[in-house]
C-alpha positions as CSV (number, residue, x, y, z in Angstrom):
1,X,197.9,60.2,154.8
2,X,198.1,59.9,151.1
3,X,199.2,57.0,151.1
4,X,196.2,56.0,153.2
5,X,194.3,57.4,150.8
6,X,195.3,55.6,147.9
7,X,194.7,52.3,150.0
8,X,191.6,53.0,151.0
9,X,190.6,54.1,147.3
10,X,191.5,50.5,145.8
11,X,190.1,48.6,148.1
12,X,186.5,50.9,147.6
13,X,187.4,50.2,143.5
14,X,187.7,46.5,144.5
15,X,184.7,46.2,146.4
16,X,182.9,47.7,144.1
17,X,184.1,45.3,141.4
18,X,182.9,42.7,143.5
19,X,179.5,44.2,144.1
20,X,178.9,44.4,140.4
21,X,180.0,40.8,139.7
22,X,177.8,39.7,142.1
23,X,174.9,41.4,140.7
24,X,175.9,40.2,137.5
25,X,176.3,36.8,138.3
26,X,173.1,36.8,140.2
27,X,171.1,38.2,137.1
28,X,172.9,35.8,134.6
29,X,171.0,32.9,136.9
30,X,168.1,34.4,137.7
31,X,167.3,35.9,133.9
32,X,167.9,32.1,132.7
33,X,165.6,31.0,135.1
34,X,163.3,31.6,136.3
35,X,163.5,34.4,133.1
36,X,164.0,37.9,132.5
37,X,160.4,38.9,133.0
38,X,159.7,36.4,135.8
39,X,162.7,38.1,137.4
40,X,162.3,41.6,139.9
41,X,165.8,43.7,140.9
42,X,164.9,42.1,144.3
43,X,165.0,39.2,143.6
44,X,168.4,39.6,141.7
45,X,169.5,42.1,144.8
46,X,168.7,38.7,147.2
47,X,170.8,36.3,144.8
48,X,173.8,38.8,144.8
49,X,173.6,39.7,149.1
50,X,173.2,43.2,148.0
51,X,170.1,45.8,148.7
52,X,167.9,46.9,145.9
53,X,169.3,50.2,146.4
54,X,172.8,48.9,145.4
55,X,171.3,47.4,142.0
56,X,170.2,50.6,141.4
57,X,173.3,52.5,142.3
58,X,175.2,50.4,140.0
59,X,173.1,49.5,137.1
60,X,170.1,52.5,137.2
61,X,167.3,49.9,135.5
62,X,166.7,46.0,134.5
63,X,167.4,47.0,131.3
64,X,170.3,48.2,131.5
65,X,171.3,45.6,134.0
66,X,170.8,42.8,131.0
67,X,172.7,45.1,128.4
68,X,175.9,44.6,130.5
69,X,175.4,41.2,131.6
70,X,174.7,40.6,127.6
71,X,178.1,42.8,127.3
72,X,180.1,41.2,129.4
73,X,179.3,37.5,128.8
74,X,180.0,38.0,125.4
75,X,183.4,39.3,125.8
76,X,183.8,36.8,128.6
77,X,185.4,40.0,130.7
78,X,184.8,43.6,131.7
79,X,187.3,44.7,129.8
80,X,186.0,48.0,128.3
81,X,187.8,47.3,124.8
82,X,185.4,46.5,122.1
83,X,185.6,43.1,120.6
84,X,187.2,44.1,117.0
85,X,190.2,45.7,119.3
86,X,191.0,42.2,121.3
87,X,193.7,40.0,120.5
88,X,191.8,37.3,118.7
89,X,190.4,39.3,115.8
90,X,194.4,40.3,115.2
91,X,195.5,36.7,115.1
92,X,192.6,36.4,112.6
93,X,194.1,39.3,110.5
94,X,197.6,38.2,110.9
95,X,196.6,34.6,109.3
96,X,196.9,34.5,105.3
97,X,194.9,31.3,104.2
98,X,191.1,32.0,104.7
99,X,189.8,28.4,105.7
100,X,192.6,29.0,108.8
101,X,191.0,32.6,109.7
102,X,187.9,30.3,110.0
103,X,189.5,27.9,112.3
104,X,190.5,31.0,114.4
105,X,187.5,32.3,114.5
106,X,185.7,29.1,115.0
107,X,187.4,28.2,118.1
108,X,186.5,32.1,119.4
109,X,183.0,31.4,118.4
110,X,182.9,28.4,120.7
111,X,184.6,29.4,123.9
112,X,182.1,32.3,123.4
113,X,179.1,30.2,123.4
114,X,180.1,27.9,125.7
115,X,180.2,30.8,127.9
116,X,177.3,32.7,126.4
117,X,174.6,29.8,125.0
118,X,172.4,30.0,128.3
119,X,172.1,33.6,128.1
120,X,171.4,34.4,125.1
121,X,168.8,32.0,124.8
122,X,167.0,33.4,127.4
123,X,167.6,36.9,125.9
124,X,166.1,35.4,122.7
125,X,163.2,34.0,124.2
126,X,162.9,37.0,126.3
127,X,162.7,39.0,123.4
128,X,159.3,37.7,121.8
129,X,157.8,39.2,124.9
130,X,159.6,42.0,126.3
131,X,160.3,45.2,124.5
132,X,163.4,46.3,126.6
133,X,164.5,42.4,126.0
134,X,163.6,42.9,122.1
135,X,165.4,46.0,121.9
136,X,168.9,44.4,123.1
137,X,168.5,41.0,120.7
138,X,167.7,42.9,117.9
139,X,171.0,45.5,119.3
140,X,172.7,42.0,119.6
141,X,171.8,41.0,116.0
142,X,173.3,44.0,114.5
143,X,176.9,44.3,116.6
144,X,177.1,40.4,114.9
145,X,176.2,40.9,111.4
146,X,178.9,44.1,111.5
147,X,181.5,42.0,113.1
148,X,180.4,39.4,109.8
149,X,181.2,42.0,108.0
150,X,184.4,42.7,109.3
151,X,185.3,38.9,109.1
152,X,183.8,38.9,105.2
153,X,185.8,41.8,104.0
154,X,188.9,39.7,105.5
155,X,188.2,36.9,103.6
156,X,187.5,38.8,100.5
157,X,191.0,40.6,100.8
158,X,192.7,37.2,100.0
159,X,191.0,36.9,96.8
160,X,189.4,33.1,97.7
161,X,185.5,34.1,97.7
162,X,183.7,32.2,95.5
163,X,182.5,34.0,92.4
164,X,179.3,34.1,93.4
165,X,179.8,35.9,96.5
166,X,180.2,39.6,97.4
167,X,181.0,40.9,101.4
168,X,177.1,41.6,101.8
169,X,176.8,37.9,101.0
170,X,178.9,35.8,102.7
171,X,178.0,38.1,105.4
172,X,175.2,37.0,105.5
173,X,176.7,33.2,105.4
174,X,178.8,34.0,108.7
175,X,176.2,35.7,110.5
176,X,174.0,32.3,110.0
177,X,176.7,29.8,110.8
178,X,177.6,32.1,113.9
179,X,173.9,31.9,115.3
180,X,173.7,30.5,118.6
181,X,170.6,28.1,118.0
182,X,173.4,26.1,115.9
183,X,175.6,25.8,118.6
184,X,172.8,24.8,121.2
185,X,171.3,22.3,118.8
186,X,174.5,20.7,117.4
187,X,176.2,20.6,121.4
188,X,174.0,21.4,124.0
189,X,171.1,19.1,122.8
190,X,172.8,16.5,120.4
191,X,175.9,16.3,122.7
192,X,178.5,17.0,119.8
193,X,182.2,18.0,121.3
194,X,182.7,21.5,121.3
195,X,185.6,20.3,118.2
196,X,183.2,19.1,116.0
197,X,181.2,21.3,116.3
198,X,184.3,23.9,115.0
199,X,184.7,21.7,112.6
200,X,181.8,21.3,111.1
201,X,181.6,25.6,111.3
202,X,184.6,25.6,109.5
203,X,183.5,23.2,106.7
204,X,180.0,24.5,106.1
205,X,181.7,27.4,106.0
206,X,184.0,27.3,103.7
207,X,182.0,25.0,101.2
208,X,180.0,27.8,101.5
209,X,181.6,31.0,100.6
210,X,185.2,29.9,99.4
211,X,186.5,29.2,95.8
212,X,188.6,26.2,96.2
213,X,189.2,25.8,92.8
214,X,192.5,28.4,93.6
């Protein structure tokens, strides 16, 4: 019987991953158009196959139904670790010459918008109208300018910021380049390759903040 038990209780865990991926899915459709406001939990519930009831069960609100979806298309997973504990931002560390923790990063900031773009263009435009919608860009905009941080006080550590920069600043010069409006302009709308467009993030970049006079 145990074992029956513990057969039964993975196959409820699986099911229930399925039912929030569903739901997720349905939303990250739906909230892109027809929008986030234009968009009831039925309507999401009738996307996914679920009942409203289930929406509920799982997420409790729309709001918090778009933090997760906003969550999880950023990380590209459900994996509950948060993004400065994934293997990327190690490889990043792990790298000595700054221009080639910007080529790192670069090619995790694209896979991430190529993932993300749709979404969080909605969630933008969402945001000029929608307070619970304002509340998770503006959440948004703060998670990126710490992880900028993070990424400035790397490059600082190898001594190869210009002199005119601090962390705050060049802070301030990632958290620009990283904005997803480039990344829609540049690819989505002027049909750039996603490796020019990493490129061209990594020389703005580091024309930008780095001394390379050393």
């Amino acid at each position: 019987m145990a074992v029956k038990r513990r057969y039964q209780s993975a196959r409820r865990q699986d099911q229930a991953r399925q039912t929030r991926q569903a739901i997720l899915e349905a939303a990250g459709k739906l909230f892109v158009d027809p929008g986030y406001a234009a968009t009831p939990l039925t309507a999401v519930a009738a996307e996914a196959g679920v009942a409203i009831q289930t929406v509920y069960a799982v997420f409790g609100s729309k709001r918090q139904l778009l933090s997760e979806l906003i969550d999880v298309t950023i990380a590209g997973d459900d994996d509950p670790r948060s993004l400065p504990d994934r293997p990327f931002v190690a490889e990043i560390r792990a790298l000595a010459d700054p221009r080639a923790k910007l080529a790192r990063y670069a090619r995790h900031l694209t896979e991430t918008h190529t993932r993300q773009a749709e979404v969080m263009l909605a969630l933008a435009g969402a945001a000029t109208a929608d307070p619970d919608a304002a509340a998770i860009w503006h959440k948004n905009l703060q998670d990126r300018r710490r992880g900028m941080e993070m990424l400035a006080a790397d490059l600082a550590a190898t001594g190869r910021l210009r002199s005119d920069h601090d962390i705050d600043s060049a802070a301030d010069v990632l958290w620009l380049a990283m904005d997803v409006h480039n990344y829609d302009w540049l690819v989505r709308q002027r049909g750039w390759p996603p490796e020019r467009y990493q490129r061209w993030y990594v020389d703005t970049v580091a024309a930008a903040i780095l001394d390379s006079s050393t």
